[in-house]
N, C-alpha and C positions, 0 to 999 in steps of 0.2 A: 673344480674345487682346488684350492689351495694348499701348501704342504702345513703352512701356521695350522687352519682347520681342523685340518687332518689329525695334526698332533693334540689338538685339542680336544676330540673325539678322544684318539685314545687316551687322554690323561685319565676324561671322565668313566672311561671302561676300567681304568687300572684301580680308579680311588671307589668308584659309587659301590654301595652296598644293597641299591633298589635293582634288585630284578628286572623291572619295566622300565627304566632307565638304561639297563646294560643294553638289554633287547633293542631297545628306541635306537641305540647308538651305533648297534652292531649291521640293524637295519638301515640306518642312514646309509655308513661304511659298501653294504653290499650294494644299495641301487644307487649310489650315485660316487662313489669311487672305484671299486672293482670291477665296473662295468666293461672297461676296456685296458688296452696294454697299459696304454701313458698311466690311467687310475693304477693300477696294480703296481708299477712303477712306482709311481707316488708314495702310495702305502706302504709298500718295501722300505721306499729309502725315510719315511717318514718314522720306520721301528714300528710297523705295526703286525707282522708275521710273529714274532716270540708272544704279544697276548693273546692273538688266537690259539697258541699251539696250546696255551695253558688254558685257554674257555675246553680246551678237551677234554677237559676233567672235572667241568663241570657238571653234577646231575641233573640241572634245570634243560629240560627237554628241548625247549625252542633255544636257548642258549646256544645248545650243542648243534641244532640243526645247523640257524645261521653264522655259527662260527665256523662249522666245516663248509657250506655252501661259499665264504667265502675265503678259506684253504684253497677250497677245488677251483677257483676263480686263478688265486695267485696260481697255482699250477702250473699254469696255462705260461707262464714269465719261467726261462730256467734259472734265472740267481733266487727267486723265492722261494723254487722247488726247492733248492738247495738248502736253503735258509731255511723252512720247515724240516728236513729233514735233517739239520743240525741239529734245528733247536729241541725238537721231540727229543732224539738224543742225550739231551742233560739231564 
C-alpha cells in the first residue's frame, strides 16, 4: 500500500461521521498496513498515530478495539511508540 492511500484512509476517518465507514477504514488500516515494520512505518510517516490516539476516546466498542489493536501494532516501531505517547499527552 501506498503513503497517497494511506493518507486517504485517514482523511476518510478524520471527516466521516458513519460508524461502519470509520470501522471499514480502521480495518483496512490494520490488515493490510500495520501488518509489518515498513506498514507501521508508512502509517507513522503518513500522520496516522494522532487519529488513533483520539479513536481512544471513542465509546463505539469495535472503534476502540481496532484503534488500539492497531496502537499495539505501531508499538512494535520506537519513533511511534514515541509519537503515541506524545500525542495522548495533549
Amino acid at each position: 500500500m501506498n503513503r497517497e492511500l494511506v493518507e486517504n484512509i485517514l482523511t476518510v476517518l478524520k471527516t466521516s461521521t458513519d460508524k461502519n465507514v470509520v470501522i471499514k477504514g480502521l480495518v483496512k488500516l490494520r490488515t493490510d498496513v500495520v501488518k509489518d515494520n515498513d506498514g507501521i512505518v508508512l502509517f507513522r510517516v503518513a500522520g496516522g498515530v494522532p487519529p488513533m490516539v483520539r479513536f481512544l476516546n471513542k465509546p463505539h466498542e469495535k472503534i476502540l478495539e481496532v484503534a488500539l489493536s492497531i496502537l499495539g501494532n505501531c508499538c512494535t516501531d520506537e519513533e511511534s511508540c514515541k509519537e503515541v505517547k506524545s500525542t495522548y499527552k495533549q
